[in-house]
N, C-alpha and C positions, 0 to 999 in steps of 0.2 A: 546939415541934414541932406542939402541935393547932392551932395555928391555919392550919397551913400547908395541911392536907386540910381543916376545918372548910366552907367553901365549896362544896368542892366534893362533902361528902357530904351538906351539907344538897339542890344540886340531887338527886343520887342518892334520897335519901329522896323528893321528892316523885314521883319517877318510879315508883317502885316501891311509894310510898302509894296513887297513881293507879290503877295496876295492879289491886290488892289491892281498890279500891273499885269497879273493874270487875266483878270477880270477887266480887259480897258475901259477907259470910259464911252466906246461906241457900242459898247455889246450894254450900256445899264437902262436898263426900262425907261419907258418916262415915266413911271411913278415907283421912287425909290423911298430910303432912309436909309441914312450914314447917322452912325452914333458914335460919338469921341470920348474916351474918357480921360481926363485931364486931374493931373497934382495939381493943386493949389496952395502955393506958399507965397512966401513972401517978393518974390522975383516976379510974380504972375501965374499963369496956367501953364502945364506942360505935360504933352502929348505922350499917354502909355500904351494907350490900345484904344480899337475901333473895331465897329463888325459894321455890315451893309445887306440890308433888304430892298431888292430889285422886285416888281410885282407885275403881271404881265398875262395876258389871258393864256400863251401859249405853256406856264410852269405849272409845274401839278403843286399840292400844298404837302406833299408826302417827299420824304428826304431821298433824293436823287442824286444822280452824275449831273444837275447842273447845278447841285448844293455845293460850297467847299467846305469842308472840314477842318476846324483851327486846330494848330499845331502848338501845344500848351511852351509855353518860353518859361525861362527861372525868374522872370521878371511879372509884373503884373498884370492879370489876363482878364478881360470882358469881352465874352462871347453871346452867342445865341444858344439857348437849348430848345434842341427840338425833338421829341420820339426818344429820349434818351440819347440823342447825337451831339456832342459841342460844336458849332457852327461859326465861321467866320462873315460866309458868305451864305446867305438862304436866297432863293429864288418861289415868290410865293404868286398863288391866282392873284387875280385882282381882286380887290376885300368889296362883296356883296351883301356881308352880314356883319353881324358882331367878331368881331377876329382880337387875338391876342399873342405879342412875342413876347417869349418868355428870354432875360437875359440870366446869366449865370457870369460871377465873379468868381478869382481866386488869387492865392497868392497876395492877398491885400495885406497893408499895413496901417496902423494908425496915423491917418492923414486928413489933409481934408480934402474932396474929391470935389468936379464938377463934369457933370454929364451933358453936354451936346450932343439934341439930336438934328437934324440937317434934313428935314422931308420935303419934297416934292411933288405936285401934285396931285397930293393924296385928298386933297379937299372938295368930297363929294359930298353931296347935297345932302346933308341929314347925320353925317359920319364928324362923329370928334372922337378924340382922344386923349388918353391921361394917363399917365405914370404912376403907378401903385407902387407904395414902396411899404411893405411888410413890415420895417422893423419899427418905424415909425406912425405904421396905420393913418397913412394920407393917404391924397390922390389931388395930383397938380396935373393941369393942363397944359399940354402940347399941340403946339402949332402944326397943322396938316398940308402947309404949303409956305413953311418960315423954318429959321432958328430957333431953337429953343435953349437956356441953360439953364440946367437944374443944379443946385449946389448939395452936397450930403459929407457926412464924417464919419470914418469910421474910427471906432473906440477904445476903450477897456472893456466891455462890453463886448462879449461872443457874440451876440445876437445881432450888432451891426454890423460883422463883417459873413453874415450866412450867405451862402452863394446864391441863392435864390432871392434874393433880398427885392430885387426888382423886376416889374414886368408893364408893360406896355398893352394899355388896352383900348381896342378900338369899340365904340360903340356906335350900333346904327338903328335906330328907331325902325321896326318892320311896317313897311306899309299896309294901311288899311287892308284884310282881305277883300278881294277880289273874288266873284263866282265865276267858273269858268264854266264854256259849253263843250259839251261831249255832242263832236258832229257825228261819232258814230262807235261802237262797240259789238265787237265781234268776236266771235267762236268757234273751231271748225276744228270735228275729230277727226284723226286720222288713228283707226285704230284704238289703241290706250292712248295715245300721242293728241296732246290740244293745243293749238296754238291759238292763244287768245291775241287782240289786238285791238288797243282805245286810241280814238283822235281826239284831237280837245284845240280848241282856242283861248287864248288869255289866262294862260295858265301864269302868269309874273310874280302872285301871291302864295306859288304850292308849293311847301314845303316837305311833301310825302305824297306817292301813290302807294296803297294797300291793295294790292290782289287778293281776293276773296273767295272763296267756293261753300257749297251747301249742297248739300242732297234734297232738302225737302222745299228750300225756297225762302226757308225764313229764319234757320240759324247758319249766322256766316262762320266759318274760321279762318283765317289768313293762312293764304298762301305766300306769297312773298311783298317786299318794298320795292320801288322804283325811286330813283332820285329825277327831279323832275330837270329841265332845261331852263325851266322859267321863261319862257319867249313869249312876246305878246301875235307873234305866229301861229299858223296851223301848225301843231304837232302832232305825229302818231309813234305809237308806242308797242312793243310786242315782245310777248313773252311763250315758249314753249313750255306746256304741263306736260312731264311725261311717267307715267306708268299712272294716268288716270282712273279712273274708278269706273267699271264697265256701264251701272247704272246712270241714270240721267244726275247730271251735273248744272249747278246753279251757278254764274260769273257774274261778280260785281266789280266795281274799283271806287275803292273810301278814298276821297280827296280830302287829306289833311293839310288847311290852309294856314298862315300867317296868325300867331292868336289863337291858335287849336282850335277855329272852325272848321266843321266837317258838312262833306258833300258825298254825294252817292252817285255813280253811274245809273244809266237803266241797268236790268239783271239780264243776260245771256244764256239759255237755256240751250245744253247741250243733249241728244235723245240719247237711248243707250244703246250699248252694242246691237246687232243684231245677234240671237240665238241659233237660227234655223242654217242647218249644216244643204248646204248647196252648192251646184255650179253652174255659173252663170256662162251661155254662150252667145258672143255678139261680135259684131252687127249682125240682124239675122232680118232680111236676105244679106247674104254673104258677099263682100264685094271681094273681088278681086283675088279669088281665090285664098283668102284668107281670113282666118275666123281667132276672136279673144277667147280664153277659157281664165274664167273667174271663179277661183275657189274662196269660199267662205264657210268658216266654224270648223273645216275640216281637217284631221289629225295627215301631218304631213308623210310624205314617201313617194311611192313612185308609183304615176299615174299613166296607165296603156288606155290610148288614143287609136278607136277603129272604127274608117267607113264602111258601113252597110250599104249595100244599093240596094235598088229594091227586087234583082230576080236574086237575090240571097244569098249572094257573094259579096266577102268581106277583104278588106284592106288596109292593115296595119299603117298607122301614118306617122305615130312619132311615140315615144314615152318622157313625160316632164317629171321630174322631180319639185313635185310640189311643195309648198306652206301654205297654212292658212293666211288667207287676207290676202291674195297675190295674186296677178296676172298672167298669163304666159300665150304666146301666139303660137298657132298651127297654122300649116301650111296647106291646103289640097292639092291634089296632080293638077297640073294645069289643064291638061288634055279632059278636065271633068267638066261634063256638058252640062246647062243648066236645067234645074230640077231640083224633087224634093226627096233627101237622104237623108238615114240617120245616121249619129253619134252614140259608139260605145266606149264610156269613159270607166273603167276598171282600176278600184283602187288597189290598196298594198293590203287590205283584207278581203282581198275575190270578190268585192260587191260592183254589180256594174250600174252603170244608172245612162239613161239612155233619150238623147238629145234632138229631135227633128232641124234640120236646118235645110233652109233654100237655097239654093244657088242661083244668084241671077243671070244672065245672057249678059254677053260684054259687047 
């Protein structure tokens, strides 16, 4: 009977020697898991396939260019599945919560197998882990910082040789929530444009921020989630609202903790737009021969800019092509004495509206 797979595990080993020599061993985290899957007959164990999880604050949990992709051989395969991806090599966060790798077999035969898995310092405080195995509706414990050997057979029976037949589950007991403090919550329109912004300390326990808004104060509806950092640090946090609601706007942040307890911010009250179509001139006395012109509410075009003096002679200074909401600077002659003059501001419908300003002595 070995000679009949012998072939074709020796190609499999070199593929997955390959692999491994890809991957040296000075690039592997310090907290990994090597999984071997081994024949067992009458000779002893022997070596078909392996896959390896390297774990690392710097790797995202999402299937990347520093994942490898296993390369299916005629011989017999146990990989990682991940996102719909077959995996040789996965590169995962460091496990903060409950986490689980899912393996995927193929190519099996009726044998009898044994699974080695080979973890390292994966033994964090409150974190075990167990081997699920579906066709048999168990769950056996695996060592978090040891060898482990798991023995299994597959059969006459379709159902023990399903590819998904195993999976690897980490569990971790969530700690007690924790209340965090909101040092502060803030709100500031620009326009339709908000940019809201919460600080918080001992946030370790928050599993969700819930941005919230209301018009009247006391029915919320979500705005959007935050995932939190979880730091026992000061954090602050911000988010832009934009094509706001012109009326007065209510902000909150639902803290959903560890164990679905919920916490609230204070509420943020934003005022509402202003209505009253104007132009605002400033600084006024005017330094330095130069003056802001501040449109507000008003339908945009092109706006003619003229000094009056006061024996009733006039002088064109500049035309802006305005918008609502926006600033724009004018210049005076320099050679203008100080005193008090007006401003004739003429919009793109003939209407003028008209501005005292000082000029001060320099």
């Amino acid at each position: 009977m070995k000679n009949c797979y012998t072939p074709a595990i020796n190609y499999c080993l070199k593929i997955f020697t390959a692999i491994l020599l890809f991957f040296p061993a000075a690039a592997i985290a310090q907290e990994s898991m090597r999984v071997n899957l081994y024949v067992v007959d009458a000779t002893g164990e022997i070596l078909v396939d392996g896959n390896l999880t390297n774990y690392n604050t710097t790797y995202s949990n999402a299937v990347d260019i520093n994942d490898a992709w296993k390369i299916t051989n005629p011989g017999i395969n146990f990989g990682i599945l991940r996102d719909g991806y077959d995996l040789v090599v996965e590169r995962r966060n460091v496990i903060k919560k409950a986490d689980s790798t899912f393996f995927k077999m193929w190519n099996m035969s009726q044998h009898n197998y044994r699974i080695k898995f080979m973890l390292k310092n994966l033994d964090h405080p409150g974190l075990t882990a167990v081997l699920k195995d579906n066709y048999l509706n168990r769950e056996l414990p695996v060592g978090l910082n040891d060898t482990t050997s798991i023995d299994f057979t597959v059969n006459a029976d379709v159902a023990s040789i399903d590819q998904k037949r195993f999976m690897l589950i980490f569990r971790k007991p969530p700690p007690p929530p924790v209340d965090i403090k909101f040092t502060a919550v803030d709100a500031e329109r620009n326009g339709k444009n908000v940019m809201l912004e919460w600080s918080v300390t001992n946030e370790i326990t928050v599993e969700s921020y819930v941005v919230e808004y209301s018009s009247d104060g006391i029915n919320f509806n979500v705005l959007r989630e935050q995932e939190p950092d979880n730091t026992q640090a000061s954090k602050t946090y911000n988010y832009e609202y934009t094509e706001a609601s012109c009326g007065a706007i209510f902000y909150r942040i639902k803290v959903i903790n560890s164990g679905g307890k919920l916490q609230y911010s204070p509420v943020a009250k934003i005022n509402p737009l202003s209505t009253v179509q104007e132009i605002k001139v400033y600084p006024n006395p005017v330094v330095n021969k130069t003056i802001h012109l501040e449109f507000s509410n008003l339908p945009g075009g092109k706006y003619a800019v003229t000094l009056l003096y006061n024996n009733g002679s006039a002088r064109q200074l500049t035309s802006v092509q305005a918008a609502s909401d926006q600033s724009y600077t004018v210049y005076l002659p320099k050679e203008l004495a100080s005193g008090i003059y007006r401003l004739r501001i003429t919009g793109p419908d003939g209407k003028s509206v008209y501005k005292s300003i000082y000029v001060a002595s320099e």
